[in-house]
C-alpha atoms as a printed R data frame, in Angstrom:
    type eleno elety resid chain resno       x       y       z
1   ATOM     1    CA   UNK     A     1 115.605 132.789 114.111
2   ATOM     2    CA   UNK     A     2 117.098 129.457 115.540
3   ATOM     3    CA   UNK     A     3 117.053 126.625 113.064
4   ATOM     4    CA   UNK     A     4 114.963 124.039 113.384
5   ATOM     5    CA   UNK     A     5 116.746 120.831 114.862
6   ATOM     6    CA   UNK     A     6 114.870 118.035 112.303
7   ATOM     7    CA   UNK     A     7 114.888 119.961 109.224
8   ATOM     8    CA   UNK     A     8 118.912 120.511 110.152
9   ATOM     9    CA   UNK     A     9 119.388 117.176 111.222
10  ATOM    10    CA   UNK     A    10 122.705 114.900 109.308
11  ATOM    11    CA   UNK     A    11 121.257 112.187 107.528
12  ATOM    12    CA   UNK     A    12 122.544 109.380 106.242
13  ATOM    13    CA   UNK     A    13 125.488 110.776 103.935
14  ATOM    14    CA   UNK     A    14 126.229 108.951 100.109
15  ATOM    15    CA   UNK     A    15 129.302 107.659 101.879
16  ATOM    16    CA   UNK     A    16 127.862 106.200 104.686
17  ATOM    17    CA   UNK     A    17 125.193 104.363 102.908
18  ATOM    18    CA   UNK     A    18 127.774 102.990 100.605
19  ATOM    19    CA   UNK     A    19 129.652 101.591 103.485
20  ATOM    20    CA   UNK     A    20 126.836  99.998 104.843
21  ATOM    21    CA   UNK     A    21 125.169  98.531 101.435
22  ATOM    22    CA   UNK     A    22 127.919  99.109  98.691
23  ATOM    23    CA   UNK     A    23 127.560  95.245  97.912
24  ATOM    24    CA   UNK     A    24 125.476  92.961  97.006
25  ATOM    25    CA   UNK     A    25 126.691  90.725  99.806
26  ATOM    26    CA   UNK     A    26 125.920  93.347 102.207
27  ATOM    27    CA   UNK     A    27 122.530  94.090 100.455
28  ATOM    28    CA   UNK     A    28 121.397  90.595 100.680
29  ATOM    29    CA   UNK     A    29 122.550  90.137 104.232
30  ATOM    30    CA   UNK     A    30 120.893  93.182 105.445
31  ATOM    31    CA   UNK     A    31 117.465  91.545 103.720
32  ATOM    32    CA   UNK     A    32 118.240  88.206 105.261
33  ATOM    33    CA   UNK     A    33 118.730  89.861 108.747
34  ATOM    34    CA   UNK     A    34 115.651  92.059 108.272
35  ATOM    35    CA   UNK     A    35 113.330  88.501 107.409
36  ATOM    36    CA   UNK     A    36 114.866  85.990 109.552
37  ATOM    37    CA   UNK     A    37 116.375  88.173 112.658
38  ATOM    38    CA   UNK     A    38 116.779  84.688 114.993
39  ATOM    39    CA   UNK     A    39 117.725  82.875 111.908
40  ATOM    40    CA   UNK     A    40 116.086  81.018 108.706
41  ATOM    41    CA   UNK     A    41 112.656  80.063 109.261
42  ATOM    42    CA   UNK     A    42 110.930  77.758 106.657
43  ATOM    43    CA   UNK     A    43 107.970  80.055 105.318
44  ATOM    44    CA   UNK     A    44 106.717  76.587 104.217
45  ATOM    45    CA   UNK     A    45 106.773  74.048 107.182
46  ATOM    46    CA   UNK     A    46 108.087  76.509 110.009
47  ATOM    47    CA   UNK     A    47 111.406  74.435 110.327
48  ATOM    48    CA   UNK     A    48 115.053  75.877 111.274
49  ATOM    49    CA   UNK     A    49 117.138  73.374 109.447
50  ATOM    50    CA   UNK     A    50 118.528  74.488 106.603
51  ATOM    51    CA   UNK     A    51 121.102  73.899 104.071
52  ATOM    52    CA   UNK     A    52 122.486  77.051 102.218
53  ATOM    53    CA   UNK     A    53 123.167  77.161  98.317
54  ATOM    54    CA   UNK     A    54 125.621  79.925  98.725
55  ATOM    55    CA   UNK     A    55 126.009  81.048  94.664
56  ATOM    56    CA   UNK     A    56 122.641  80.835  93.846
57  ATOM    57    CA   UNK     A    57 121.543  82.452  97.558
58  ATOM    58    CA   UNK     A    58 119.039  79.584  97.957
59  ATOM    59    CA   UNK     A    59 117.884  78.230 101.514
60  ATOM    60    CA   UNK     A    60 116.781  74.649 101.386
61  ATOM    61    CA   UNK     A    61 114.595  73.064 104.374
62  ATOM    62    CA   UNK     A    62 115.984  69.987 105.398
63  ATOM    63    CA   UNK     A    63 111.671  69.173 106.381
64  ATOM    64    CA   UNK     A    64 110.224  69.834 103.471
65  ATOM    65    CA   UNK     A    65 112.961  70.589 100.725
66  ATOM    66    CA   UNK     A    66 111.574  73.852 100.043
67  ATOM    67    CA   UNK     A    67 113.873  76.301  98.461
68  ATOM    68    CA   UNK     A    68 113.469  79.883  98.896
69  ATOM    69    CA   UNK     A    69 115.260  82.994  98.799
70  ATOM    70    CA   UNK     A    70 115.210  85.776 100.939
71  ATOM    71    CA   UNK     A    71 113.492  87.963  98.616
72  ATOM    72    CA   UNK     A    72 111.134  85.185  97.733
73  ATOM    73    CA   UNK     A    73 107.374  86.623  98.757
74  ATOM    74    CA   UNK     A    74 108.639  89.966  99.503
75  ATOM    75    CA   UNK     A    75 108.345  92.904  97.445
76  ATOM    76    CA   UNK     A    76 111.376  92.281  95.577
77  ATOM    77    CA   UNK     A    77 110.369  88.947  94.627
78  ATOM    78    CA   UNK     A    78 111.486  87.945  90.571
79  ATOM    79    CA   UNK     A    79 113.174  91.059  90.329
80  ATOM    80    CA   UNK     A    80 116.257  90.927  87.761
81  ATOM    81    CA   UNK     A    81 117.349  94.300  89.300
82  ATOM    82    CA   UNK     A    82 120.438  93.544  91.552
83  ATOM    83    CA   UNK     A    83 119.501  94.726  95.459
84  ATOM    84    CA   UNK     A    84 122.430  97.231  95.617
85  ATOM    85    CA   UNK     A    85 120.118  99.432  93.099
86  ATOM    86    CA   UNK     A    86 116.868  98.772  95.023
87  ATOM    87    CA   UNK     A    87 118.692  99.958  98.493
88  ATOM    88    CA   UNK     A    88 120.442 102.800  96.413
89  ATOM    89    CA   UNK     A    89 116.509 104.028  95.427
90  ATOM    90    CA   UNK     A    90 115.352 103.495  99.081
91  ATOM    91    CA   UNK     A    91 118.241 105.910  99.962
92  ATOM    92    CA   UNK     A    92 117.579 108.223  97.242
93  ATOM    93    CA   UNK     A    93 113.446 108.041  98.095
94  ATOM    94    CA   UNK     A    94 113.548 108.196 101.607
95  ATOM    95    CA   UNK     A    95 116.806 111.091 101.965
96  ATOM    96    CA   UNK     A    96 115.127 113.300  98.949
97  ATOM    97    CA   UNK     A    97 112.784 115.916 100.451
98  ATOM    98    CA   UNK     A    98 110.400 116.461  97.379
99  ATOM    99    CA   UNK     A    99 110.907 112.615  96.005
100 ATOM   100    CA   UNK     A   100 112.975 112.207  92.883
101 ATOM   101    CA   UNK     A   101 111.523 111.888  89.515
102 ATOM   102    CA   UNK     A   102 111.963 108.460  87.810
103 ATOM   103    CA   UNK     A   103 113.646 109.854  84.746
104 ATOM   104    CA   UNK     A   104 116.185 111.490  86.865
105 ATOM   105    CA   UNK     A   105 116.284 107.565  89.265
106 ATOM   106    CA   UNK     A   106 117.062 105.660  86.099
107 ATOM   107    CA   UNK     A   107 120.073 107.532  85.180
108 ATOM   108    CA   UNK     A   108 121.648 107.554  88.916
109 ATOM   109    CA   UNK     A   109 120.395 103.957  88.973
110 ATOM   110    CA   UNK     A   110 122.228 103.382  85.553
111 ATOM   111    CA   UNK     A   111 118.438 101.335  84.321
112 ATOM   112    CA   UNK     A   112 115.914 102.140  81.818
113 ATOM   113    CA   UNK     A   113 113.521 104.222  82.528
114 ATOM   114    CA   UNK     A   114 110.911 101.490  82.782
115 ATOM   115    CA   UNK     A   115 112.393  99.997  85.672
116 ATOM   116    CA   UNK     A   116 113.130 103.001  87.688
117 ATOM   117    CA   UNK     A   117 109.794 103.597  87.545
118 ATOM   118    CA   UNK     A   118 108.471 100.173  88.219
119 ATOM   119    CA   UNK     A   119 110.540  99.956  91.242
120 ATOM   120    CA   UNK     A   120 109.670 103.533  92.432
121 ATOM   121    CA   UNK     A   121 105.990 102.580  92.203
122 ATOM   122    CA   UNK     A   122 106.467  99.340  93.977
123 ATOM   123    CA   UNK     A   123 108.674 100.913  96.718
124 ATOM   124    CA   UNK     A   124 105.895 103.963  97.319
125 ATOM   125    CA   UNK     A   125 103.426 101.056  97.334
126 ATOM   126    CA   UNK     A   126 104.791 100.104 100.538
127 ATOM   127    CA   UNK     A   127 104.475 103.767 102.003
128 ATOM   128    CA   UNK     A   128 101.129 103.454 101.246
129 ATOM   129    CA   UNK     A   129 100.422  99.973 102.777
130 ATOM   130    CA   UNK     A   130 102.436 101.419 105.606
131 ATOM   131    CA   UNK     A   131 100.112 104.653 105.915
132 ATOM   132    CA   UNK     A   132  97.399 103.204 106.597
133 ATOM   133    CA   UNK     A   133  98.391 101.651 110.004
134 ATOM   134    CA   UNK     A   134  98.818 105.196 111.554
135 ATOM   135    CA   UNK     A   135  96.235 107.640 112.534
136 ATOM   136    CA   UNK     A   136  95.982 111.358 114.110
137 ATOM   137    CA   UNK     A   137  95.391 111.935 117.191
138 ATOM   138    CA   UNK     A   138  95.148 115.309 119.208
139 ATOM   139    CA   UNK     A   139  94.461 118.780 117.920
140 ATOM   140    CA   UNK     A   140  94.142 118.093 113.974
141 ATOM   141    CA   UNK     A   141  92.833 120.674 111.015
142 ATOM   142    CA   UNK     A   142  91.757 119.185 107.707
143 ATOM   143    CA   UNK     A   143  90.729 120.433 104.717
144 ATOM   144    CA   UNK     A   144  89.602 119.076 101.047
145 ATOM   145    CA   UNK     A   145  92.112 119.111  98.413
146 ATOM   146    CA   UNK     A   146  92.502 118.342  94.311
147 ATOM   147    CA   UNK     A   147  95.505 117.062  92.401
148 ATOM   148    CA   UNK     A   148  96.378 116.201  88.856
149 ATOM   149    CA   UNK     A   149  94.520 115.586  85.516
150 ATOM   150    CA   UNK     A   150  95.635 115.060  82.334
151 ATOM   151    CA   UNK     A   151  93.369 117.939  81.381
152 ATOM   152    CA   UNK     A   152  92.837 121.708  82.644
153 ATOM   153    CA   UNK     A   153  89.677 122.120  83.902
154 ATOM   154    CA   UNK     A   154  87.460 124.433  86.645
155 ATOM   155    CA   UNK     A   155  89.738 124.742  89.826
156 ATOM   156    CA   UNK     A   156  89.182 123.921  93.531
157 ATOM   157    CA   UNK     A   157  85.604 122.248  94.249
158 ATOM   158    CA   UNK     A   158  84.018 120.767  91.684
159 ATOM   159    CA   UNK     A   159  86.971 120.366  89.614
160 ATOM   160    CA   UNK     A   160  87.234 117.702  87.123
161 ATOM   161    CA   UNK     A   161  90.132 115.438  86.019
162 ATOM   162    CA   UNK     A   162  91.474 115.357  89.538
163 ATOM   163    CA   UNK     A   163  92.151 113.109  92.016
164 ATOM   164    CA   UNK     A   164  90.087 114.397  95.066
165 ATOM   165    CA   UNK     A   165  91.871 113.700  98.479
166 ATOM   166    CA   UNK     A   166  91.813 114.807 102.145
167 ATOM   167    CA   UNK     A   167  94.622 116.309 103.413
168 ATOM   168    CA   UNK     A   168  95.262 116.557 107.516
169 ATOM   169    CA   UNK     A   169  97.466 117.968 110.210
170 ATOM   170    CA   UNK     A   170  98.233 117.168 113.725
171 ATOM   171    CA   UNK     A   171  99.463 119.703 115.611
172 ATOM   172    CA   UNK     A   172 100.956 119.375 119.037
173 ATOM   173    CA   UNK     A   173 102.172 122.802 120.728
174 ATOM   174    CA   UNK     A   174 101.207 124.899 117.793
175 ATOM   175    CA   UNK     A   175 103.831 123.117 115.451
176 ATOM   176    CA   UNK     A   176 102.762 120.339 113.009
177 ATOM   177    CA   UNK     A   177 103.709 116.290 114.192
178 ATOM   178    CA   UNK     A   178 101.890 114.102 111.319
179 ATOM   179    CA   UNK     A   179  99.919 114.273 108.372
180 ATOM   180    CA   UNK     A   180  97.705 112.574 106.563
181 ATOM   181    CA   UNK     A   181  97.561 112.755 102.539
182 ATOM   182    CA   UNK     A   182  94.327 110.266 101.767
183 ATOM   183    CA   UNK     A   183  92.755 110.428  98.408
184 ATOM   184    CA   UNK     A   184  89.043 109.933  98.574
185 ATOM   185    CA   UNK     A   185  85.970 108.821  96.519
186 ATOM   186    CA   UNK     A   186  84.359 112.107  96.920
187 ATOM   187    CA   UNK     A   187  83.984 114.639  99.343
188 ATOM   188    CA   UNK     A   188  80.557 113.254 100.354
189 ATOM   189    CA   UNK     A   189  79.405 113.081 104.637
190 ATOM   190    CA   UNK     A   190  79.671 109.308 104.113
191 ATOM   191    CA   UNK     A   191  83.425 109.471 102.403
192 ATOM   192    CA   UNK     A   192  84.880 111.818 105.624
193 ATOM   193    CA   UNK     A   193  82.895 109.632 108.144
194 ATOM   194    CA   UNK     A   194  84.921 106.775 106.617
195 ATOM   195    CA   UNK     A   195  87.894 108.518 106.926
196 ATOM   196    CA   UNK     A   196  87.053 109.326 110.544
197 ATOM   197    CA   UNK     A   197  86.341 106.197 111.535
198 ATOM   198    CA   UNK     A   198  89.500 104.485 109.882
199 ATOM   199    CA   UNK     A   199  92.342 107.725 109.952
200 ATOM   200    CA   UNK     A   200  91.586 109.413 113.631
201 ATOM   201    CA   UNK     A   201  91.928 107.994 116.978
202 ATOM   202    CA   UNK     A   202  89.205 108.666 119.039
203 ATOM   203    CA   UNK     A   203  88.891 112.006 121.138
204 ATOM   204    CA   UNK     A   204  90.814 113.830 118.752
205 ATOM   205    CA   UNK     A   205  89.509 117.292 118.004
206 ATOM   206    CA   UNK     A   206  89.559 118.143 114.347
207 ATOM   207    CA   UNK     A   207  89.150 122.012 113.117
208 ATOM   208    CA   UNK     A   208  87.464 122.056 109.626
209 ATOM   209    CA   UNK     A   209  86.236 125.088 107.068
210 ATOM   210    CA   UNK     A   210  82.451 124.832 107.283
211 ATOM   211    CA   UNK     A   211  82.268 122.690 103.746
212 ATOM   212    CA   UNK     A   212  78.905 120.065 104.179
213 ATOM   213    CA   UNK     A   213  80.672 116.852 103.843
214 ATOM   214    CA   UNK     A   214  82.815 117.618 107.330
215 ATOM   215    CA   UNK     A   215  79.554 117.043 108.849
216 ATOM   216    CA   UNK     A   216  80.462 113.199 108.534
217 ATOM   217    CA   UNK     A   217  83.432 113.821 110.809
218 ATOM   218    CA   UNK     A   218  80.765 114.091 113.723
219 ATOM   219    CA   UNK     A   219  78.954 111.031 112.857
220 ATOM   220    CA   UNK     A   220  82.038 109.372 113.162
221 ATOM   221    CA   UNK     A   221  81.956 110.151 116.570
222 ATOM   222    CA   UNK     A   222  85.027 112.808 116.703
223 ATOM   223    CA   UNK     A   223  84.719 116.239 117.938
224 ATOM   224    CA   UNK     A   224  84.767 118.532 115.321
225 ATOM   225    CA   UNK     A   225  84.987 122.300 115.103
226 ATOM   226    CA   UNK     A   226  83.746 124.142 111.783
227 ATOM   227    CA   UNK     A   227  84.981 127.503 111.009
228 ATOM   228    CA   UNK     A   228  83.251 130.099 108.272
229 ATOM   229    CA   UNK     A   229  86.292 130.811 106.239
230 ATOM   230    CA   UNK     A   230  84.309 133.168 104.163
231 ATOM   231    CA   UNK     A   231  86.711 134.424 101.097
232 ATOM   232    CA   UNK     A   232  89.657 132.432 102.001
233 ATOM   233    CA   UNK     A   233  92.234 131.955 104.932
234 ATOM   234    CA   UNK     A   234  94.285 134.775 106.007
235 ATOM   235    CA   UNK     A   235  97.677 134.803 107.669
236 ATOM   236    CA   UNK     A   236  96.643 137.703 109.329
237 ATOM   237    CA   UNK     A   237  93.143 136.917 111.349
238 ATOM   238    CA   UNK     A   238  92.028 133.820 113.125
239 ATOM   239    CA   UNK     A   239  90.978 131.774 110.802
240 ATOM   240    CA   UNK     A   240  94.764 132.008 109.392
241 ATOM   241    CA   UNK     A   241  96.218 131.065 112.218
242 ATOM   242    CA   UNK     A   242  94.015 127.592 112.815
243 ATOM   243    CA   UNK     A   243  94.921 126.781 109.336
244 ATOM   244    CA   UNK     A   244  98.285 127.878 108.947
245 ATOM   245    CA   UNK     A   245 100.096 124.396 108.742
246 ATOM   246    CA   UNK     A   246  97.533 122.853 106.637
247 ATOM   247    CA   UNK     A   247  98.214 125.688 104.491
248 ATOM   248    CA   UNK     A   248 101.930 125.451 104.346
249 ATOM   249    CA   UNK     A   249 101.301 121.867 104.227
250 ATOM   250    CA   UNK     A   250  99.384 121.913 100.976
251 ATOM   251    CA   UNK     A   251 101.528 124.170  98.493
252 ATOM   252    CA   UNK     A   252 104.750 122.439  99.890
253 ATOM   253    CA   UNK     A   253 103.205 118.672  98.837
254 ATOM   254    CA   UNK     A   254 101.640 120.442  95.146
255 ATOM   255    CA   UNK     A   255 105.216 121.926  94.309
256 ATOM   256    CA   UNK     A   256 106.850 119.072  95.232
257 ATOM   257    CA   UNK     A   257 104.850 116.167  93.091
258 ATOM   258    CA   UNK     A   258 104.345 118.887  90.415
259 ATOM   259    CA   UNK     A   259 107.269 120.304  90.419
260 ATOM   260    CA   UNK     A   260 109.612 117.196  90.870
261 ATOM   261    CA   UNK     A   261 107.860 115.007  89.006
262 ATOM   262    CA   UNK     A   262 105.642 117.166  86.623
263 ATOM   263    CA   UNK     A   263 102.576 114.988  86.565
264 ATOM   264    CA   UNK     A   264 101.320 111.572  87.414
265 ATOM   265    CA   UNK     A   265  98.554 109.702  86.325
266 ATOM   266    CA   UNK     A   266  95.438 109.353  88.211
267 ATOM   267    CA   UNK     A   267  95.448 105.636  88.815
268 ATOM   268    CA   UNK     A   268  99.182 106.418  90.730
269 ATOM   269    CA   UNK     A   269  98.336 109.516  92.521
270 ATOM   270    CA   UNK     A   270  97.440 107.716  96.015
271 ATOM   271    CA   UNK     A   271 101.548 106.773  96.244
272 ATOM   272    CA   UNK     A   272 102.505 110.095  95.107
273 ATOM   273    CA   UNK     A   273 100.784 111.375  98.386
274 ATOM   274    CA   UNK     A   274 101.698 108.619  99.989
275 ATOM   275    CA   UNK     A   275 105.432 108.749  99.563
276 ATOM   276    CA   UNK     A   276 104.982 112.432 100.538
277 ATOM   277    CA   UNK     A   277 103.263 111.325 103.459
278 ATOM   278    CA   UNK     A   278 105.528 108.723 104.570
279 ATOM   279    CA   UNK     A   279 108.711 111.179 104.490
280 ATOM   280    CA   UNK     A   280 107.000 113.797 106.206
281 ATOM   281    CA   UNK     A   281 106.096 111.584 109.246
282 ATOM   282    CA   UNK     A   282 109.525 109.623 109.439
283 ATOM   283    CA   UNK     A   283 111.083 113.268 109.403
284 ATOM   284    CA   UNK     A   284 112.511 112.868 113.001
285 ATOM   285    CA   UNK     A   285 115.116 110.627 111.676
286 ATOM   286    CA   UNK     A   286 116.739 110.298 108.367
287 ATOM   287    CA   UNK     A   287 119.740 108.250 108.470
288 ATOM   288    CA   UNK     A   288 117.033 105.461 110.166
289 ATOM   289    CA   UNK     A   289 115.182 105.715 106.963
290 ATOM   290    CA   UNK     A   290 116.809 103.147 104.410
291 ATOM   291    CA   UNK     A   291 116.224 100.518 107.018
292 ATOM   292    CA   UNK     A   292 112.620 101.400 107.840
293 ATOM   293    CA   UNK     A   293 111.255 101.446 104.461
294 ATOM   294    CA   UNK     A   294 113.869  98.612 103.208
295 ATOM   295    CA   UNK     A   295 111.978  96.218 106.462
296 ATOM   296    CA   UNK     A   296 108.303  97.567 105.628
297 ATOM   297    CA   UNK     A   297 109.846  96.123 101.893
298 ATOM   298    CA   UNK     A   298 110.030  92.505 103.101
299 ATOM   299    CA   UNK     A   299 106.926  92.451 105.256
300 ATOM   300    CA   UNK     A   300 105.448  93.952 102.431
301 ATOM   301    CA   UNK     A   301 103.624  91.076  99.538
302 ATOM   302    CA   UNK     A   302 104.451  90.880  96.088
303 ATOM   303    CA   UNK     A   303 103.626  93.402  93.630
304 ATOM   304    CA   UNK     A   304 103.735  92.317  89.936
305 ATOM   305    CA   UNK     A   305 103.835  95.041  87.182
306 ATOM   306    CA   UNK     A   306 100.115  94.133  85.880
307 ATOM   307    CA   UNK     A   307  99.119  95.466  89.566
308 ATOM   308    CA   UNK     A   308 101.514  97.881  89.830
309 ATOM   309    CA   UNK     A   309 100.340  99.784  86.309
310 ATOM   310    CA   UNK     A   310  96.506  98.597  85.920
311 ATOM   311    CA   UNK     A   311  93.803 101.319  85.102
312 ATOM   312    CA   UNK     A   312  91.377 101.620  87.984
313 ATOM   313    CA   UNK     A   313  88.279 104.297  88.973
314 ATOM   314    CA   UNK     A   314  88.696 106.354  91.632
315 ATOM   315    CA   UNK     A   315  86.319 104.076  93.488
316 ATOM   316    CA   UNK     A   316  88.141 101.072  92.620
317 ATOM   317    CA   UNK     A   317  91.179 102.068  94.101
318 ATOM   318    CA   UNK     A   318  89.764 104.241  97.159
319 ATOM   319    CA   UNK     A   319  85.932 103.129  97.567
């Protein structure tokens, strides 16, 4: 069997990354390039002139007499954290195929644990904020899917202390493009039609078991297909080949945030499957990575740790 180009593809190698953001000079002129490509802009008054304070990496308007940095309103904004180990996580997020555990960040990181995990959150934050800009389009399955609890419980439907979410595949010559890793506030007709109307571009054809709530995916306007699984999806009839990739799909995202990272709460479990998501549809090119999620970083707003950690409902965070 031939390998498959993207999953063989080079990367961006430890070495190379070091070359390019080894420093902290080079760190913090990759983040000023990345805000200000045609130069320092005053986020204040709009003004060019500047003056530069050059130890303390301060730009001054010469309007106004703002001062501002470049990480100022940006989602490393009053970080302590020097940038050379926030770009060394991007690497290590965006390179990792099944994410890397916090513990395992703080001690490549050299940190405490508390801020390898603070800055892990924050970066798959951004993946998330990022996610929700794309949507399928084409031939796309999608099925209903459970993860987490602190507590065991029933299984599958039904199942409490789990996060409920929808998971979904676009397929384009019978191999799988994008996906889509959305946790929802139930799986009601009203909560898919949302996720219709907001997730899929129009005319796309989605391929569903014959659970109720896909019934919202029509009245969202999209044609949709439901099949009669009956006992289950086989690899060997029909209905396992329509599903086959959503399959795969699904035990290769469970054994990676279960068996990476053991567990997560509840309240985090949206950038779990986010992250996921956000490697698995920026597949096509790794060594581009750092940069991507490093410029979704500074378009991205502050995220202070009482955000970052609060308690929310499942409705709260995805109603």
């Amino acid at each position: 069997m031939p390998r498959n180009p993207v999953q063989f593809q080079k990367g961006l190698s430890m070495a190379e990354f070091m070359q390019r953001y080894g420093s902290e000079e080079q760190c913090h002129a990759a983040l000023v390039e990345m805000r200000w490509p045609d130069g320092f802009v005053c986020p204040a008054c709009g003004s060019k002139e500047h003056g530069l304070s050059a130890p303390r990496r301060l730009f001054q308007c010469k309007n106004c007499r703002k001062q501002t940095s470049a990480k100022a309103g940006t989602i490393f904004q009053q970080s302590k954290t020097p940038l050379t180990k926030w770009f060394l996580t991007i690497h290590l997020m965006t390179s990792a195929k099944n994410d890397v555990a916090a513990l395992e960040l703080a001690r490549q990181l050299g940190v405490k644990w508390d801020t390898a995990w603070l800055i892990k959150q924050k970066l798959m934050e951004v993946m998330r904020q990022q996610n929700e800009t794309n949507k399928l389009s084409g031939d796309v399955q999608i099925d209903d899917a459970y993860l987490g609890g602190k507590k065991a419980g029933k299984r599958g439907r039904g199942a409490g202390n789990k996060v409920p979410f929808v998971i979904a595949v676009a397929t384009r010559d019978g191999r799988p493009t994008y996906m889509h890793l959305r946790p929802v506030t139930g799986f009601t007709k009203a909560a898919l039609k949302t996720y219709g109307e907001t997730s899929v571009a129009p005319g796309s054809r989605i391929v569903s078991d014959s659970y109720q709530c896909f019934k919202g995916l029509n009245e969202a306007g999209l044609t949709h297909v439901a099949v009669t699984t009956g006992g289950g999806h086989s690899d060997d009839d029909l209905t396992g080949a329509l599903f086959k990739w959503l399959n795969i799909a699904l035990g290769n995202v469970k054994s990676a945030i279960t068996g990476t990272c053991r567990s997560c709460d509840a309240h985090h479990t949206a950038r779990y499957l986010a992250s996921y998501e956000w490697r698995f549809n920026r597949r096509f090119d790794l060594a581009g990575n750092v940069e991507r999620l490093a410029r979704a970083s500074v378009g991205a707003r502050p995220q202070p740790h009482r955000s970052i950690a609060a308690v929310r409902t499942i409705a709260e965070m995805y109603g």
